[in-house]
PDB file of N, H, CA, C and O in Angstrom:
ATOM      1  N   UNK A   1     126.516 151.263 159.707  1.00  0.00           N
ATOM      2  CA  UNK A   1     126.892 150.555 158.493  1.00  0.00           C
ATOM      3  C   UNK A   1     127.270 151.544 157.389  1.00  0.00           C
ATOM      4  O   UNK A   1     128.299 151.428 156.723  1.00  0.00           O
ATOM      5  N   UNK A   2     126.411 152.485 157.241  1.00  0.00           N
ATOM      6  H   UNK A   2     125.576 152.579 157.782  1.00  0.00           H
ATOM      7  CA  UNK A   2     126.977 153.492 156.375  1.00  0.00           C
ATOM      8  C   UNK A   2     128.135 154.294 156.291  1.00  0.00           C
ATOM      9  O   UNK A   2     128.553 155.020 155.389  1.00  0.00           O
ATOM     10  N   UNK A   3     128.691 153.937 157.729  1.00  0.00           N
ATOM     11  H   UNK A   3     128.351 153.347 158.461  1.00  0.00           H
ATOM     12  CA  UNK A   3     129.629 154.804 158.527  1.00  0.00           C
ATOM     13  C   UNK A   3     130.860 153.940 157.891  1.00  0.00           C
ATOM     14  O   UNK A   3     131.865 154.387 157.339  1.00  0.00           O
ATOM     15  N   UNK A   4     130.689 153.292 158.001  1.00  0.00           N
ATOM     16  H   UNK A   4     129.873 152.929 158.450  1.00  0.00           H
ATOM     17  CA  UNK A   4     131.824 152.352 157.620  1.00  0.00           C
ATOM     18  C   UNK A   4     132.067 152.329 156.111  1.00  0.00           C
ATOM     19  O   UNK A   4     133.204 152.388 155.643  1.00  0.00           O
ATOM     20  N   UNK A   5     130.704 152.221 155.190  1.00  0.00           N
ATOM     21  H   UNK A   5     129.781 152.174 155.570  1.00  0.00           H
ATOM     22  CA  UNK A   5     130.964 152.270 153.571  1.00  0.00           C
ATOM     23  C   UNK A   5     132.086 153.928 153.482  1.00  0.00           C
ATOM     24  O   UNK A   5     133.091 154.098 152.792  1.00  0.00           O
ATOM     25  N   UNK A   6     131.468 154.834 154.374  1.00  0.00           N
ATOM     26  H   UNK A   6     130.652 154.696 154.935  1.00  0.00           H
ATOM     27  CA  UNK A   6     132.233 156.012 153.996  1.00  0.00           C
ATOM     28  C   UNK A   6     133.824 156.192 153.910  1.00  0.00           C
ATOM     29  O   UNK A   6     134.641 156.652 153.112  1.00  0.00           O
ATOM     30  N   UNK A   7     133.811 155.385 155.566  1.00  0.00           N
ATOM     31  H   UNK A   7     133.147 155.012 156.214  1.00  0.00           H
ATOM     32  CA  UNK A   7     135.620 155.412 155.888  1.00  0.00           C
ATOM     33  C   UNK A   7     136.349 154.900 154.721  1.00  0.00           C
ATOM     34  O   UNK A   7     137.308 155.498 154.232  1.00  0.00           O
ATOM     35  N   UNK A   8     135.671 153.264 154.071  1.00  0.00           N
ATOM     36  H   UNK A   8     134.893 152.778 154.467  1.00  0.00           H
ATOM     37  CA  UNK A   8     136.091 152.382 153.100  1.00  0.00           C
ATOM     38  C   UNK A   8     136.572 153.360 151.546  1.00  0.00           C
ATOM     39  O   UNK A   8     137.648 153.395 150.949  1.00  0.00           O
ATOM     40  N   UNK A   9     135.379 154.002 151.298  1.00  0.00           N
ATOM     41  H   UNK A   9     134.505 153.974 151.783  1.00  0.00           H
ATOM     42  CA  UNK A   9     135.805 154.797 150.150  1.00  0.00           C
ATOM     43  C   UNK A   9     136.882 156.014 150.464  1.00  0.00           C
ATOM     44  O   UNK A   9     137.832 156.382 149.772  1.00  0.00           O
ATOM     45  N   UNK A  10     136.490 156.436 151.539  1.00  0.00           N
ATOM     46  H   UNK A  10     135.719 156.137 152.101  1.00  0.00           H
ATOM     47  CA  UNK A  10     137.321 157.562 152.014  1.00  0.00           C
ATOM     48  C   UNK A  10     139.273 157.205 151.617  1.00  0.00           C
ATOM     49  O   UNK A  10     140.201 157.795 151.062  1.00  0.00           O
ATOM     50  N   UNK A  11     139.002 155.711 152.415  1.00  0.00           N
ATOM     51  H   UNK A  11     138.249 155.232 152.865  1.00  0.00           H
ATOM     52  CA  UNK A  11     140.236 154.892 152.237  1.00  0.00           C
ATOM     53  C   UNK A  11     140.866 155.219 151.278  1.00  0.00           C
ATOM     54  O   UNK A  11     141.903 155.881 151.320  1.00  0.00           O
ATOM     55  N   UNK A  12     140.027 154.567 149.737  1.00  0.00           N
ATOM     56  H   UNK A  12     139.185 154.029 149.703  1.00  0.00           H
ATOM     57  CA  UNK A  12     139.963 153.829 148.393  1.00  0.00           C
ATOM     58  C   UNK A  12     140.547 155.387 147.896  1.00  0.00           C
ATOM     59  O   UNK A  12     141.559 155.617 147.234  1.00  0.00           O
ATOM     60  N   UNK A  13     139.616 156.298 148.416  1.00  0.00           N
ATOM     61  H   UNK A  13     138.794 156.111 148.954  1.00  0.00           H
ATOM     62  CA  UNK A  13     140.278 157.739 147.373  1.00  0.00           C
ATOM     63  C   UNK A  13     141.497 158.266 148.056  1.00  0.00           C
ATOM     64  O   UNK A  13     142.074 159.228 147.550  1.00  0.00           O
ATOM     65  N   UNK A  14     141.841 157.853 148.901  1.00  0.00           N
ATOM     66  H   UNK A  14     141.372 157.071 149.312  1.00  0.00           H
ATOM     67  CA  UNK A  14     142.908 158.144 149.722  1.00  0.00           C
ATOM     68  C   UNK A  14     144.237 157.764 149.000  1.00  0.00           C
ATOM     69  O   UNK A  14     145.246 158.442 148.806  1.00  0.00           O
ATOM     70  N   UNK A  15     143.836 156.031 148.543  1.00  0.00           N
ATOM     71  H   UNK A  15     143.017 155.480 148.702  1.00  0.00           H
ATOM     72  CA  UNK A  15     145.198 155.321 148.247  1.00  0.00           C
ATOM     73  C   UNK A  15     145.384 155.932 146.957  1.00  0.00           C
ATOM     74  O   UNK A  15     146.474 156.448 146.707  1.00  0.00           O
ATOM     75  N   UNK A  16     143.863 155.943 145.564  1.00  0.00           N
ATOM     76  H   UNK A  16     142.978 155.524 145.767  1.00  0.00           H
ATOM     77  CA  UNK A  16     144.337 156.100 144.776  1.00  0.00           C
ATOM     78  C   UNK A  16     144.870 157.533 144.637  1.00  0.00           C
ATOM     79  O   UNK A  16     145.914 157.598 143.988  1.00  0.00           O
ATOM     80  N   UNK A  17     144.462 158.517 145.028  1.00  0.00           N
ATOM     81  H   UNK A  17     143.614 158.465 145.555  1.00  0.00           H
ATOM     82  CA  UNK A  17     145.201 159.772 145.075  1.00  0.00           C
ATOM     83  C   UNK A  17     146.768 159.684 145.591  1.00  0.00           C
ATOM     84  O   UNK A  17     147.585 160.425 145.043  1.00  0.00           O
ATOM     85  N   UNK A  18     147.201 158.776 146.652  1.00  0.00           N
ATOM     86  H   UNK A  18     146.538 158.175 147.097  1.00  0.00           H
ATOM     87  CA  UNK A  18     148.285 158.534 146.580  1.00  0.00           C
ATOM     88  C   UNK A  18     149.360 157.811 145.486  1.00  0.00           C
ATOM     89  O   UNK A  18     150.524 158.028 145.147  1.00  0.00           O
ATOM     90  N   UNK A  19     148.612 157.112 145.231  1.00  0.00           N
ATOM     91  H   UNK A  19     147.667 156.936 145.507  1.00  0.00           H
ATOM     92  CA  UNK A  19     149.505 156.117 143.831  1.00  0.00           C
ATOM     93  C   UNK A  19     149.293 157.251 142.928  1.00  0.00           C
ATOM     94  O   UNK A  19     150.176 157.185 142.073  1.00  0.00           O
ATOM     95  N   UNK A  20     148.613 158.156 142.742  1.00  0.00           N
ATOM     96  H   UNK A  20     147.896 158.209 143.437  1.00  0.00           H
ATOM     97  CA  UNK A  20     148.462 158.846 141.221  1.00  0.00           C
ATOM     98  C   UNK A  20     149.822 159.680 141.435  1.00  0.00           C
ATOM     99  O   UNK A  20     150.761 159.713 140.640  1.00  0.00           O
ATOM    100  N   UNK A  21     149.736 160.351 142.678  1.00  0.00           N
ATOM    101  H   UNK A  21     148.974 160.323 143.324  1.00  0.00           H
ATOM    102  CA  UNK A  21     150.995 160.938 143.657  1.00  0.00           C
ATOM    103  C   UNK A  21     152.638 160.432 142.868  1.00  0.00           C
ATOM    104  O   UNK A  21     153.565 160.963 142.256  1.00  0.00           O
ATOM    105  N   UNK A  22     152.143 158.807 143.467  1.00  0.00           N
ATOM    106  H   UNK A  22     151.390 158.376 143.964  1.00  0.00           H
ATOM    107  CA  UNK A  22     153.862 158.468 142.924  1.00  0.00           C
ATOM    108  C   UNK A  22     153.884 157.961 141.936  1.00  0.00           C
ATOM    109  O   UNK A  22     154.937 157.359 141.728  1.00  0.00           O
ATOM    110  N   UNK A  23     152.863 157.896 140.849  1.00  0.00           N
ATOM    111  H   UNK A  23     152.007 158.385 141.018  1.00  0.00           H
ATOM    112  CA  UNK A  23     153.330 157.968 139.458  1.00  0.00           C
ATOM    113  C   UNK A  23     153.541 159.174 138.953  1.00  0.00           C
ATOM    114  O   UNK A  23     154.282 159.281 137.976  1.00  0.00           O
ATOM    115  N   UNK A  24     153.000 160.172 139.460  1.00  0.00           N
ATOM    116  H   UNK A  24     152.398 160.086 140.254  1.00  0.00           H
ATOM    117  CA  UNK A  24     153.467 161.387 138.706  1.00  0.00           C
ATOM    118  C   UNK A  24     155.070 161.431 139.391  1.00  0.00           C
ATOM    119  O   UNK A  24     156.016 161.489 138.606  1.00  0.00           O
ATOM    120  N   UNK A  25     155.262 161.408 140.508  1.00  0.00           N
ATOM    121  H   UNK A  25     154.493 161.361 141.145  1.00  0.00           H
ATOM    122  CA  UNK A  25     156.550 161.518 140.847  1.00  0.00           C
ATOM    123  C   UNK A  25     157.962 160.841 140.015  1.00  0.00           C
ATOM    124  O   UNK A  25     159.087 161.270 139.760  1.00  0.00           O
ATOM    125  N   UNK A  26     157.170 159.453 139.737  1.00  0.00           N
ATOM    126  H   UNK A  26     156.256 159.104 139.944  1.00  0.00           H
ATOM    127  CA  UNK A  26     158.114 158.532 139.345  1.00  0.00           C
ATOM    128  C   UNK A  26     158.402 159.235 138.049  1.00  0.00           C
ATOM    129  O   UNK A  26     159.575 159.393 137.712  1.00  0.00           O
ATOM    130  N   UNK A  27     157.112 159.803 137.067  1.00  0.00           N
ATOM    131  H   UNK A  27     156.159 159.674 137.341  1.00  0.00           H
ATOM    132  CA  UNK A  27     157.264 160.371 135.896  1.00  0.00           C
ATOM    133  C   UNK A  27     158.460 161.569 135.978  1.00  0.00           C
ATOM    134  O   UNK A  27     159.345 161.775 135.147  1.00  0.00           O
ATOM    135  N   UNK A  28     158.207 162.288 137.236  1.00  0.00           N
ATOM    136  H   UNK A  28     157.488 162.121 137.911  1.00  0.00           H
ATOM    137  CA  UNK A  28     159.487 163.522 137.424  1.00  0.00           C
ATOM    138  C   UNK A  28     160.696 163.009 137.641  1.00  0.00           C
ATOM    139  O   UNK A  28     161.745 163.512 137.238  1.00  0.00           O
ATOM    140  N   UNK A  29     160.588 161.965 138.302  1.00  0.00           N
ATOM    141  H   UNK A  29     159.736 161.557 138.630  1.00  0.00           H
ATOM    142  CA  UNK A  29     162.024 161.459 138.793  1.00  0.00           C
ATOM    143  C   UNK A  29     162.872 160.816 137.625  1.00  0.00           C
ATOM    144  O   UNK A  29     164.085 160.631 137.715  1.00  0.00           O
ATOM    145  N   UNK A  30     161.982 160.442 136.336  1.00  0.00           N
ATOM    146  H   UNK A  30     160.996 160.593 136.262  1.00  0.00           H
ATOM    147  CA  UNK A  30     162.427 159.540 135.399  1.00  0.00           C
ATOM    148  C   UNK A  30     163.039 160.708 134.675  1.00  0.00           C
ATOM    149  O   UNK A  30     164.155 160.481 134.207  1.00  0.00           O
ATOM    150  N   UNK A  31     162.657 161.630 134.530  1.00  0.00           N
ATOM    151  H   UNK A  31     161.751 161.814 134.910  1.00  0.00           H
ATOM    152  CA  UNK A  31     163.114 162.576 133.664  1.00  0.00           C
ATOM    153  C   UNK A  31     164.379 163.174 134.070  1.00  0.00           C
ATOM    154  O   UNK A  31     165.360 163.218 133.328  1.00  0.00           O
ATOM    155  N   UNK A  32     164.344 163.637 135.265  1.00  0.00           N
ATOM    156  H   UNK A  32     163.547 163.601 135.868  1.00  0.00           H
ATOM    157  CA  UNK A  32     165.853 164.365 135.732  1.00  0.00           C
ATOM    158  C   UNK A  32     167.347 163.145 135.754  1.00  0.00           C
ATOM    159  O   UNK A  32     168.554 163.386 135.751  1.00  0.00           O
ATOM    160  N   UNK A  33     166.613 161.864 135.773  1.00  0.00           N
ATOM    161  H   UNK A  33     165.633 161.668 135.775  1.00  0.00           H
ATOM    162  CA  UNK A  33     167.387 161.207 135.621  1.00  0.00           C
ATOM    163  C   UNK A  33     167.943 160.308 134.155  1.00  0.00           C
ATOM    164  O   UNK A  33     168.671 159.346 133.911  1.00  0.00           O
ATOM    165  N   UNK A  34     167.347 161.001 133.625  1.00  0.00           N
ATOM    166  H   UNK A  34     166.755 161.783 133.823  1.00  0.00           H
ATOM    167  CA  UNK A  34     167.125 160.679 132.097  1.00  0.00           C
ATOM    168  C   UNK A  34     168.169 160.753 131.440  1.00  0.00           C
ATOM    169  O   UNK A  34     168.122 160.003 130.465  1.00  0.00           O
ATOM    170  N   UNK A  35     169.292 161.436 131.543  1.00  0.00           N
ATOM    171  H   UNK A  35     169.330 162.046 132.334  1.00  0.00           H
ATOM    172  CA  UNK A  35     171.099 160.495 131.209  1.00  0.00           C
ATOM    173  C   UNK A  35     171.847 160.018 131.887  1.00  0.00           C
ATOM    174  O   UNK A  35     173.035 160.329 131.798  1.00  0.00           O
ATOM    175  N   UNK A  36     171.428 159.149 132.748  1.00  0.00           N
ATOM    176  H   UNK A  36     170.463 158.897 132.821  1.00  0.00           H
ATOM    177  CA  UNK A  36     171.752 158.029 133.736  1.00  0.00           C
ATOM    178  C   UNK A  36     170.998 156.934 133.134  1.00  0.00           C
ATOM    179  O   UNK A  36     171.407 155.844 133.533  1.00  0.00           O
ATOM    180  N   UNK A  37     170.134 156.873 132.394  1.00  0.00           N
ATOM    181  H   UNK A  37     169.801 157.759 132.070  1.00  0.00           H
ATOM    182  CA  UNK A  37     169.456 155.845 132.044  1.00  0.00           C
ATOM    183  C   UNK A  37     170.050 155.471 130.186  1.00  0.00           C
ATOM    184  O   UNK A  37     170.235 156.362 129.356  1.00  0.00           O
ATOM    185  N   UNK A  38     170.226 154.113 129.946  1.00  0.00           N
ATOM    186  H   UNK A  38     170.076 153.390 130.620  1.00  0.00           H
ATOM    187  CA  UNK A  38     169.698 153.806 128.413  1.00  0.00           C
ATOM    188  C   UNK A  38     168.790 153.907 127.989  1.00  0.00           C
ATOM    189  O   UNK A  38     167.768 153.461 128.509  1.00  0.00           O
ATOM    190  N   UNK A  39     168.813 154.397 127.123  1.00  0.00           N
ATOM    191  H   UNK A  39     169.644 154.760 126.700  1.00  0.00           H
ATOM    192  CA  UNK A  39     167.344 154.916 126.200  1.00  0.00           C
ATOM    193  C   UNK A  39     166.480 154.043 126.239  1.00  0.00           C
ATOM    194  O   UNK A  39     165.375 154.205 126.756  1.00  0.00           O
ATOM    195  N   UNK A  40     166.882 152.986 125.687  1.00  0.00           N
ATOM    196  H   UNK A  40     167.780 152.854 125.267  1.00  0.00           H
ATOM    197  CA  UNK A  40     165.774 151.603 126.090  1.00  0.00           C
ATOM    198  C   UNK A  40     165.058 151.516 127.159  1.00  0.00           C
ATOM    199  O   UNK A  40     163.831 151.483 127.247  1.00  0.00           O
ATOM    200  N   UNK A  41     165.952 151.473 128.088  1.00  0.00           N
ATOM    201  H   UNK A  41     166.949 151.500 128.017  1.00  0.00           H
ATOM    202  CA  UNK A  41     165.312 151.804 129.718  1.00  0.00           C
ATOM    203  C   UNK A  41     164.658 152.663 130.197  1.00  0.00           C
ATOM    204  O   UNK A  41     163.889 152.396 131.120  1.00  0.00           O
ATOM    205  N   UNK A  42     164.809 154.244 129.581  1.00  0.00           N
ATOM    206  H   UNK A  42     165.433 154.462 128.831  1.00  0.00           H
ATOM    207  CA  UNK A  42     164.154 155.156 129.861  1.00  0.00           C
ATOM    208  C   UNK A  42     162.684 155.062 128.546  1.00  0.00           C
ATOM    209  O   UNK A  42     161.691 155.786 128.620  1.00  0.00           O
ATOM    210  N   UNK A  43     162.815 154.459 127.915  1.00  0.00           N
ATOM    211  H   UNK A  43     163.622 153.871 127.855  1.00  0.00           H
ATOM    212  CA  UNK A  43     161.764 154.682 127.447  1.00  0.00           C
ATOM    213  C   UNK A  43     160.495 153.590 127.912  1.00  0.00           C
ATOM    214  O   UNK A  43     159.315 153.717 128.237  1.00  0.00           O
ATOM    215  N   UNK A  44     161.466 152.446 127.744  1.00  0.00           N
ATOM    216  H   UNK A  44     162.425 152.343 127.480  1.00  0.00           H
ATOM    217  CA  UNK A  44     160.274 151.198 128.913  1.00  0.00           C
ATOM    218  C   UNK A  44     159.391 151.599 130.026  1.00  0.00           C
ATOM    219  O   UNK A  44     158.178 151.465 130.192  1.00  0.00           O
ATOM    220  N   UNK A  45     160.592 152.276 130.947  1.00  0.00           N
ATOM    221  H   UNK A  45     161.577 152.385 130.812  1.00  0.00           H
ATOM    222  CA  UNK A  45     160.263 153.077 132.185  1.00  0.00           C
ATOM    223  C   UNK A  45     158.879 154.064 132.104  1.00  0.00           C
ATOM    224  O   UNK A  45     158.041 154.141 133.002  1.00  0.00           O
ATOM    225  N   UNK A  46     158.843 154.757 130.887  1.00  0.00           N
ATOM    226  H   UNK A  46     159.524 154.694 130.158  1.00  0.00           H
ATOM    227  CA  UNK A  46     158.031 155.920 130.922  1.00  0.00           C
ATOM    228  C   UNK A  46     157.086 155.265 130.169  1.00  0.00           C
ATOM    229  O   UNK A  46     156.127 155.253 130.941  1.00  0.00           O
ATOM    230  N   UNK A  47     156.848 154.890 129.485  1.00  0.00           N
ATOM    231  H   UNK A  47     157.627 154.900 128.858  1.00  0.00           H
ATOM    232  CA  UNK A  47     155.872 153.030 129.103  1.00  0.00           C
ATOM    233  C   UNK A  47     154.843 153.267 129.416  1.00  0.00           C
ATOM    234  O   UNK A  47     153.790 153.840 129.136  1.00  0.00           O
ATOM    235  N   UNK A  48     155.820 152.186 130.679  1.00  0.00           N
ATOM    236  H   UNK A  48     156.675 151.721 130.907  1.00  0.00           H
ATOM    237  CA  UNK A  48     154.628 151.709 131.669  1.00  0.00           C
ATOM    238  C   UNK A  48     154.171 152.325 132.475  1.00  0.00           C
ATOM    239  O   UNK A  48     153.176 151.849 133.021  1.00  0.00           O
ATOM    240  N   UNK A  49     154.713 153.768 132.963  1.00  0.00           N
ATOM    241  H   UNK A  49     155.521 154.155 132.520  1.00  0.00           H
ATOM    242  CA  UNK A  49     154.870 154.460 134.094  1.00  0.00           C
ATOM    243  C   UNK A  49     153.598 155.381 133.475  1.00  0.00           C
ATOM    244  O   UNK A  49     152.814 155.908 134.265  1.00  0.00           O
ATOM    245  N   UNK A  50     153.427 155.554 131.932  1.00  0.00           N
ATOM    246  H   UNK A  50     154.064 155.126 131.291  1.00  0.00           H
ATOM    247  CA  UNK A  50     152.343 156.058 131.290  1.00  0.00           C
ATOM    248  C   UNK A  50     150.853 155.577 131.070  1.00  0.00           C
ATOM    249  O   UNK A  50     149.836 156.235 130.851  1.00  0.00           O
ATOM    250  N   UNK A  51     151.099 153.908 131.227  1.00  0.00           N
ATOM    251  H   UNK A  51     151.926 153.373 131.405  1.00  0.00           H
ATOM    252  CA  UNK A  51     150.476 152.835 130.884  1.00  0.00           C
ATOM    253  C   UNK A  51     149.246 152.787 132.083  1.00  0.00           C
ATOM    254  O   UNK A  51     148.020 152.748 131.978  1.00  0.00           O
ATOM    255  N   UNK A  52     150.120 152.808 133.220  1.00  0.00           N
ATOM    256  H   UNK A  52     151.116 152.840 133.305  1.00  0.00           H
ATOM    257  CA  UNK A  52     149.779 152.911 134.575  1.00  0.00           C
ATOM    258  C   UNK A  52     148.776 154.171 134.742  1.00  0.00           C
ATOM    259  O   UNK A  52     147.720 154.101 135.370  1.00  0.00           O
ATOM    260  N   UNK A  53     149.228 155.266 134.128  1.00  0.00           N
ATOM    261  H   UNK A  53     150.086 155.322 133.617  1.00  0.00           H
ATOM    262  CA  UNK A  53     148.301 156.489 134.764  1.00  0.00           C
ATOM    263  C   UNK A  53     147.194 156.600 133.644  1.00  0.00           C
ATOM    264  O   UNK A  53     146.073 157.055 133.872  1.00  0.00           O
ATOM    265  N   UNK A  54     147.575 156.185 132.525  1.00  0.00           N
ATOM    266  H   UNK A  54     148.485 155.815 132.340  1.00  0.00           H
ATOM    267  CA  UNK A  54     146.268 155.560 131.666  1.00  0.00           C
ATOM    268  C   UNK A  54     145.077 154.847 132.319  1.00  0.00           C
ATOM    269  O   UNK A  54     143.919 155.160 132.044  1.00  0.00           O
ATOM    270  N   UNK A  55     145.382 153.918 133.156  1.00  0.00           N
ATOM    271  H   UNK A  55     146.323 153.664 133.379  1.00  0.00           H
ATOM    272  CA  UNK A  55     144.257 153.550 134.386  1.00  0.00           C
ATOM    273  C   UNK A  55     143.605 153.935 134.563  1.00  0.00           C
ATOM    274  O   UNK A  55     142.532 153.332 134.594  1.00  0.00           O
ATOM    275  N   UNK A  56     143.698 155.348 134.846  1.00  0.00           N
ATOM    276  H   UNK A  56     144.569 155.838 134.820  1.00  0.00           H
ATOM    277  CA  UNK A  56     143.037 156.265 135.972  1.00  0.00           C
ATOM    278  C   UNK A  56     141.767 156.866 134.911  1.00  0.00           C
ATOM    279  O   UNK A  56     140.933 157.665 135.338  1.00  0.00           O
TER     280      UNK A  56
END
């Protein structure tokens, strides 16, 4: 039983280390692409994309 709580968290730090992954990414990706975007858009984008790693 314990064996199993471990895998579960093991999981849990797994995913969130991954999502932290592709918000930082998304944060890099927003930037190089950052005059391809309207300002409006790029700033929404980085928002929420900020909003999100505020979570953590």
């Amino acid at each position: 039983m314990a064996s199993r709580g471990k895998t579960e968290t093991s999981k849990l730090k797994q995913n969130l280390e991954e999502q932290l992954d592709r918000l930082m990414q998304q944060l890099q990706d927003l930037e190089e692409c950052r005059e391809e975007l309207d300002a409006d858009e790029y700033e929404e984008t980085k928002k929420e994309t900020l909003e999100q790693l505020s979570e953590f």
